[in-house]
N, CA, C and O of each residue as an XYZ file, in Angstrom:
500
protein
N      80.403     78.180     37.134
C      79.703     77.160     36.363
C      79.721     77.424     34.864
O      79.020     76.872     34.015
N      80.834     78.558     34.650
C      80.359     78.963     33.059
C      81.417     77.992     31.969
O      82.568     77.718     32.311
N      80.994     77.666     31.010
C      81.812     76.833     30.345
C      82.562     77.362     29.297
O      83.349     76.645     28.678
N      82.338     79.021     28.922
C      83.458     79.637     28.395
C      84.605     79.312     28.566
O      85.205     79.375     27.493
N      85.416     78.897     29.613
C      87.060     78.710     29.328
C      86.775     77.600     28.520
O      87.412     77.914     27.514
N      86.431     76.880     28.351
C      86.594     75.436     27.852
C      85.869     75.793     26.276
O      85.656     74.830     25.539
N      85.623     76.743     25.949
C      85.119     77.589     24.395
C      86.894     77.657     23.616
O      87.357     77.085     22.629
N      87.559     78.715     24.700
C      89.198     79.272     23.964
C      89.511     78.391     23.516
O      89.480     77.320     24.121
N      89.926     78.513     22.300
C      90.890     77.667     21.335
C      92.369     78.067     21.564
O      93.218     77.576     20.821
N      92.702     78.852     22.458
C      93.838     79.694     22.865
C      94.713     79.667     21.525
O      95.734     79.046     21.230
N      93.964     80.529     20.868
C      94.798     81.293     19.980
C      95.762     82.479     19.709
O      96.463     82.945     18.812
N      95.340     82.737     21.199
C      96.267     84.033     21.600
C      95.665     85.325     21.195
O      95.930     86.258     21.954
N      94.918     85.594     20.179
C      94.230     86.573     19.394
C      93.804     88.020     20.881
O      94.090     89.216     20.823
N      93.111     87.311     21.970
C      92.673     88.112     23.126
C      93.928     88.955     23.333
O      94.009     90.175     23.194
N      94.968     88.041     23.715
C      95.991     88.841     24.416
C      96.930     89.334     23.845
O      97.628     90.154     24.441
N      97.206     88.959     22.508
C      98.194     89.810     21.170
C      97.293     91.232     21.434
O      98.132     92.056     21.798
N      95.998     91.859     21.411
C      94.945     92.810     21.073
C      95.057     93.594     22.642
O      94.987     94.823     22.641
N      95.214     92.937     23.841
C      95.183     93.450     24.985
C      94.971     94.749     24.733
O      94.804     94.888     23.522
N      94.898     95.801     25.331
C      95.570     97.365     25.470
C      96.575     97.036     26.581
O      97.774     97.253     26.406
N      96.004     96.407     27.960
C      96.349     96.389     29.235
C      97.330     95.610     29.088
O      98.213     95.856     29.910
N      97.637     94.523     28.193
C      98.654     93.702     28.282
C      98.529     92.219     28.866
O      99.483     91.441     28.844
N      97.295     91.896     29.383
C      96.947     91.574     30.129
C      96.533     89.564     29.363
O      95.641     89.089     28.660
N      97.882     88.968     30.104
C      97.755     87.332     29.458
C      96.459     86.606     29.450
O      96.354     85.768     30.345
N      95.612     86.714     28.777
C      94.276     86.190     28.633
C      94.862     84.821     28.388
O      95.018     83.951     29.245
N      95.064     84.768     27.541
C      95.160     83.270     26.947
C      95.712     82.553     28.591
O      94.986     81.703     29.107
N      96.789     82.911     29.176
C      97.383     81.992     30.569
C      96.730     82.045     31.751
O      97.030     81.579     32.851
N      95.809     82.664     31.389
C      94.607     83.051     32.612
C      94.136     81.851     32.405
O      94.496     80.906     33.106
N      93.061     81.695     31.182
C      92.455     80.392     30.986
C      92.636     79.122     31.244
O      91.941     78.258     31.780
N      94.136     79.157     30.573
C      94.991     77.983     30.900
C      94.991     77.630     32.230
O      95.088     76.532     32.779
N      94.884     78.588     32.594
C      94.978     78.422     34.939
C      93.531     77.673     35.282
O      93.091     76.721     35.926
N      93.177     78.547     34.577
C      91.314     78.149     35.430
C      91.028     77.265     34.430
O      90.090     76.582     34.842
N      91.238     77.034     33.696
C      90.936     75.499     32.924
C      91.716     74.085     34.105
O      91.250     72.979     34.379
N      93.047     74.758     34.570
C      93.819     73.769     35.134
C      93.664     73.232     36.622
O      94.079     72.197     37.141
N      92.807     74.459     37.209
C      92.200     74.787     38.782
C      91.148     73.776     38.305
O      91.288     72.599     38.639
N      89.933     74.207     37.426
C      88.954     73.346     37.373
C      89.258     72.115     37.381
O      88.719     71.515     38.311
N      89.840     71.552     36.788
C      89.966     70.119     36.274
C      90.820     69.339     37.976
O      90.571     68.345     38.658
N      91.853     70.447     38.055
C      92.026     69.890     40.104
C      91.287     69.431     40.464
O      91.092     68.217     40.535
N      89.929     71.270     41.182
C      89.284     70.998     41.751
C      87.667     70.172     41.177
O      86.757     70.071     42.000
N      87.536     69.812     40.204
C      86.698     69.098     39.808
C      85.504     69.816     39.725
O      84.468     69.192     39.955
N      85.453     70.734     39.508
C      84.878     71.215     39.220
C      84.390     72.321     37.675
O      85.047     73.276     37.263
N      83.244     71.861     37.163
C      83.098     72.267     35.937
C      81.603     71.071     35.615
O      81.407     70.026     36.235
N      80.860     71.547     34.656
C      79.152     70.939     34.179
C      79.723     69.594     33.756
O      80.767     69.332     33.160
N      78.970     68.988     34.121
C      78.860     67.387     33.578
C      78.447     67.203     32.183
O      77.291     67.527     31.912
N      79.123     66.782     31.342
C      79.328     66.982     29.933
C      79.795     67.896     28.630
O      79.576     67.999     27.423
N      80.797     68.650     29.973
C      81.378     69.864     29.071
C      82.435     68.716     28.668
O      82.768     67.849     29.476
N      83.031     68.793     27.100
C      84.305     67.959     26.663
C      85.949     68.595     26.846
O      86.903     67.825     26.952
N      86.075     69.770     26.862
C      87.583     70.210     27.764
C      87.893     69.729     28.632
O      89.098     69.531     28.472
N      87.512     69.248     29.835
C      88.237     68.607     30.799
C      88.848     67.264     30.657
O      90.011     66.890     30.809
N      87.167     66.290     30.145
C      88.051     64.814     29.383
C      88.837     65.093     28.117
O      89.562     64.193     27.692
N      88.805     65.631     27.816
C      89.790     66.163     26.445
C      91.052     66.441     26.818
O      91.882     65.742     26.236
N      91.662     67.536     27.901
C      92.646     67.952     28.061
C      92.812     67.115     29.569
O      93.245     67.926     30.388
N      92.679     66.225     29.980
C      92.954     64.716     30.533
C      93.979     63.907     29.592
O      95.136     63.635     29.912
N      93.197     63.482     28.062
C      93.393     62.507     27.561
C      94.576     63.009     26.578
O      95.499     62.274     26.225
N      94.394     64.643     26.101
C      95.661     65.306     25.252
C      97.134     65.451     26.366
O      98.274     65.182     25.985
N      96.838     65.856     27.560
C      98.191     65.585     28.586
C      98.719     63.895     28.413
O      99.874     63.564     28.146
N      97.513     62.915     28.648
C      98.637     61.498     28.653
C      99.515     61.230     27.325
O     100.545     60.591     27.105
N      98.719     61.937     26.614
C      99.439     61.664     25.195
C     100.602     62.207     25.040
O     101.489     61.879     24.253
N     100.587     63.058     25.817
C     101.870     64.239     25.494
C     103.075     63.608     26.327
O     104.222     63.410     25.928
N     102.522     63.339     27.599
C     103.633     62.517     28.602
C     104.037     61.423     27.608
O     105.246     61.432     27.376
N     103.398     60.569     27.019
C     103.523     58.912     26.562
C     104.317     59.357     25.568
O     105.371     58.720     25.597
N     104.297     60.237     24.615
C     104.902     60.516     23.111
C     105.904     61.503     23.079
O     106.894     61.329     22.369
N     105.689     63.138     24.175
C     106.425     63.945     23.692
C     105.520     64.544     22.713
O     106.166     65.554     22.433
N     104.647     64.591     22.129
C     103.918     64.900     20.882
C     102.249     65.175     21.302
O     101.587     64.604     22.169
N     101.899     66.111     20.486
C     100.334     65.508     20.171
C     100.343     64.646     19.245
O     101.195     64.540     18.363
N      98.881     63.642     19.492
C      98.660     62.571     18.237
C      96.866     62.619     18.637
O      96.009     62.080     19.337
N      97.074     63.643     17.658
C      95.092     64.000     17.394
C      94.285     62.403     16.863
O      93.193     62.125     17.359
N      94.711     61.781     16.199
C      94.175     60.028     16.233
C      93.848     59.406     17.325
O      93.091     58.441     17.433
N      94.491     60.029     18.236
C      94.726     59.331     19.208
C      93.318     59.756     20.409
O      92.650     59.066     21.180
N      93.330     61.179     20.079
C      91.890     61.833     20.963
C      90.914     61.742     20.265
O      89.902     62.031     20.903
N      90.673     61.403     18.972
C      89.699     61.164     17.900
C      88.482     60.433     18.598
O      87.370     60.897     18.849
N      89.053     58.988     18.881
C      87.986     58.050     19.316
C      87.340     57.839     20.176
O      86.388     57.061     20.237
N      87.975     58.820     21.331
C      87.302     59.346     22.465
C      85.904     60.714     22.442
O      85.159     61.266     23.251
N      86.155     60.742     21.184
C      85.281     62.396     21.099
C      84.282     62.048     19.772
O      83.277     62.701     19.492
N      84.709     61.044     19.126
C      83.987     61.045     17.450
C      82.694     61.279     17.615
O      82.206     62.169     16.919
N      81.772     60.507     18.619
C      80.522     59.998     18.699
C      79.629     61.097     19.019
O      78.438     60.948     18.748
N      80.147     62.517     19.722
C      80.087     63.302     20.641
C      78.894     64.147     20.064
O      77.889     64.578     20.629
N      79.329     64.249     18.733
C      78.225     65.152     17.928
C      77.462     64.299     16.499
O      77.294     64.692     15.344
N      77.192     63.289     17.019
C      75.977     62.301     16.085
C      76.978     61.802     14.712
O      78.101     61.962     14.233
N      76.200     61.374     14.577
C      76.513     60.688     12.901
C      77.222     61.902     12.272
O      78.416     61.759     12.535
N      77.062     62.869     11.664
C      77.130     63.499     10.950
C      78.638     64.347     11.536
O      79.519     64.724     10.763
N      78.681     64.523     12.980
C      79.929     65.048     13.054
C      81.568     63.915     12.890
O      82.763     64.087     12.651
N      80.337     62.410     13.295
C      81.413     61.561     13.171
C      81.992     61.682     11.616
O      83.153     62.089     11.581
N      81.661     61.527     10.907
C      81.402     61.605      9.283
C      82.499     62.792      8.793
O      83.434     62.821      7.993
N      81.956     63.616      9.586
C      82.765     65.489      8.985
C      84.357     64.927      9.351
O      85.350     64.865      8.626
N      84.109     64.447     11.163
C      86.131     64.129     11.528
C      86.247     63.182     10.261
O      87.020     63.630      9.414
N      85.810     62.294     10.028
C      86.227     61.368      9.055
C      87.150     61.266      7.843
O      88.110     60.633      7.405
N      85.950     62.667      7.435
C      86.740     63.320      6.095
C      87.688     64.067      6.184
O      88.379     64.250      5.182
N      88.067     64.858      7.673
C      88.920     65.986      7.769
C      90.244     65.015      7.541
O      91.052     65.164      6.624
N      90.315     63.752      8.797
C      90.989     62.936      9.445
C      91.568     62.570      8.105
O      92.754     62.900      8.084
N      91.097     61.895      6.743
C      91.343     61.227      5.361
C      92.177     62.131      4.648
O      93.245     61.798      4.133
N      91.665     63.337      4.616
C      92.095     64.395      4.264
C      93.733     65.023      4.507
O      94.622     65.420      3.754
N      93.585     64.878      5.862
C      94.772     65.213      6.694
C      96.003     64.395      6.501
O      97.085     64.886      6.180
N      95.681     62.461      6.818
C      96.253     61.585      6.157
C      97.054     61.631      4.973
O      98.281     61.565      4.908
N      96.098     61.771      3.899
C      96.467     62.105      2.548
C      97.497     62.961      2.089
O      98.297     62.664      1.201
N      97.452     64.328      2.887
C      98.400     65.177      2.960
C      99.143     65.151      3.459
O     100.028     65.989      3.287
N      99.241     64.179      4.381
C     100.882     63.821      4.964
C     100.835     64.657      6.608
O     101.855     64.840      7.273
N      99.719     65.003      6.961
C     100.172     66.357      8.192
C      99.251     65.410      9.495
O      98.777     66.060     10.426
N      99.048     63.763      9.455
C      98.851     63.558     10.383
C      99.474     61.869      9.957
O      99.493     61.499      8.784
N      99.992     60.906     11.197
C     100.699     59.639     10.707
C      99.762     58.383     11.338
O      99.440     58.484     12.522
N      99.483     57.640     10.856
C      98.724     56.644     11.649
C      99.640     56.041     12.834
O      99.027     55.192     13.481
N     100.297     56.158     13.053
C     101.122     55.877     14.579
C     101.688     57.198     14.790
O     102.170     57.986     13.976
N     101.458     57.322     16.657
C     102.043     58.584     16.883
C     104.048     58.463     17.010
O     104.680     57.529     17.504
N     104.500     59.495     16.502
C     105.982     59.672     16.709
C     106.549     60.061     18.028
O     105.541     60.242     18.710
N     107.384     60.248     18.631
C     108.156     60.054     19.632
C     109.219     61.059     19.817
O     110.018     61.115     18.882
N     109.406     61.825     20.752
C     110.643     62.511     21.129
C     111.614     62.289     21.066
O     111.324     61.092     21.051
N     112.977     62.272     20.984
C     113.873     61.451     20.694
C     114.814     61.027     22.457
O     115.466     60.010     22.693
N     114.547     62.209     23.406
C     114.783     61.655     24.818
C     113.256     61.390     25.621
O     112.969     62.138     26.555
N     112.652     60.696     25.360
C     111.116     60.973     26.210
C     111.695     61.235     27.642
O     111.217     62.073     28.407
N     112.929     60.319     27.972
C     112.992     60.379     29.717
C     113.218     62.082     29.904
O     112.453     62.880     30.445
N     114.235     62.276     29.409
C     114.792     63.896     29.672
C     113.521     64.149     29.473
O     112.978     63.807     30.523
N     112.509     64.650     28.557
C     111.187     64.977     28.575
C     110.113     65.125     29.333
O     109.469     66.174     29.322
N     109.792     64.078     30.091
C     109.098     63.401     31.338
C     109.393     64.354     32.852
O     108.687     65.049     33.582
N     111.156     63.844     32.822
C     111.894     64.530     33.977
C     111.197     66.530     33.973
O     110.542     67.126     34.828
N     111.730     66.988     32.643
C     111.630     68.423     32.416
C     109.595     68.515     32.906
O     109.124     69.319     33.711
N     108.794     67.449     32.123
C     107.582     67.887     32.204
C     107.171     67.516     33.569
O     106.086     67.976     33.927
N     107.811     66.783     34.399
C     107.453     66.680     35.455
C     107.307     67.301     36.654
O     106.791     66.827     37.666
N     107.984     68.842     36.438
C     108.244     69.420     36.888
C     107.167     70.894     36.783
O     107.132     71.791     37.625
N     106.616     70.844     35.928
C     105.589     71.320     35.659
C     104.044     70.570     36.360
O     103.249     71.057     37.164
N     104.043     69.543     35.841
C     103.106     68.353     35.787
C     102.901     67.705     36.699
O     102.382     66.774     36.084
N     102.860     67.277     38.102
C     103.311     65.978     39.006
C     102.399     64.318     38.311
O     101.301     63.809     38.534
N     103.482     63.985     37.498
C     103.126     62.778     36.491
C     102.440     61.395     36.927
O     101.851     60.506     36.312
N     102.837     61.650     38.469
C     102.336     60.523     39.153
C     100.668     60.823     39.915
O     100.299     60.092     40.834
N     100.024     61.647     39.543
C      98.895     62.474     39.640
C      98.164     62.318     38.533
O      98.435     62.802     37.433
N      96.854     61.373     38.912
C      95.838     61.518     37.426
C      95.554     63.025     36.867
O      94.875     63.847     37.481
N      95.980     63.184     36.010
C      95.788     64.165     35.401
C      93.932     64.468     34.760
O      93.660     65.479     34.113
């Protein structure tokens, strides 16, 4: 019931430091991926609908498109967090490191095929 996996930002930092060697970061990734199977995990933790809605994106584009998970999550932390994405989001814009339409792989099918194989695509994710 603990909602630590869904804390990792999987930065890798755990398992670069290991002594043991030991893949922290792909551990998570597992039991983040078991949970969300087996459905199990607290009712209102945001990792699971999050990494739901960041997989369709990835199938549909080939890409992340953080705009795209924005509007699903803005509201999540009141006024004030909506406000903070706002400015990051303007910010980001401005600098060129996010596009108001998401971009595209240049084979999505080859893409799909390869991620499907990983993924079973025809499976709500």
């Amino acid at each position: 019931n603990s909602d630590t996996i869904w804390c990792c930002s999987s930065c890798y930092n755990c398992t670069v430091r290991c002594p043991k060697d030991i893949k922290i970061t792909e551990m998570m990734y597992a039991l983040k991926r078991y949970c969300i199977w087996k459905h199990q995990y607290k009712s209102g933790v945001i990792g699971p609908d999050f990494s739901r809605r960041f997989v369709k994106i990835v199938v549909k584009t080939g890409k992340s498109y953080e705009p795209g998970l924005a509007p699903s999550f803005i509201f999540k932390y009141g006024i004030r967090g909506m406000v903070d994405n706002m400015i990051m989001g303007m910010s980001l814009f401005q600098k060129k490191r996010i596009s108001v339409f998401p971009k595209k792989v240049k084979n999505i099918g080859s893409f799909r095929r390869i991620l499907n194989r990983i993924i079973p695509l025809g499976v709500e994710q």
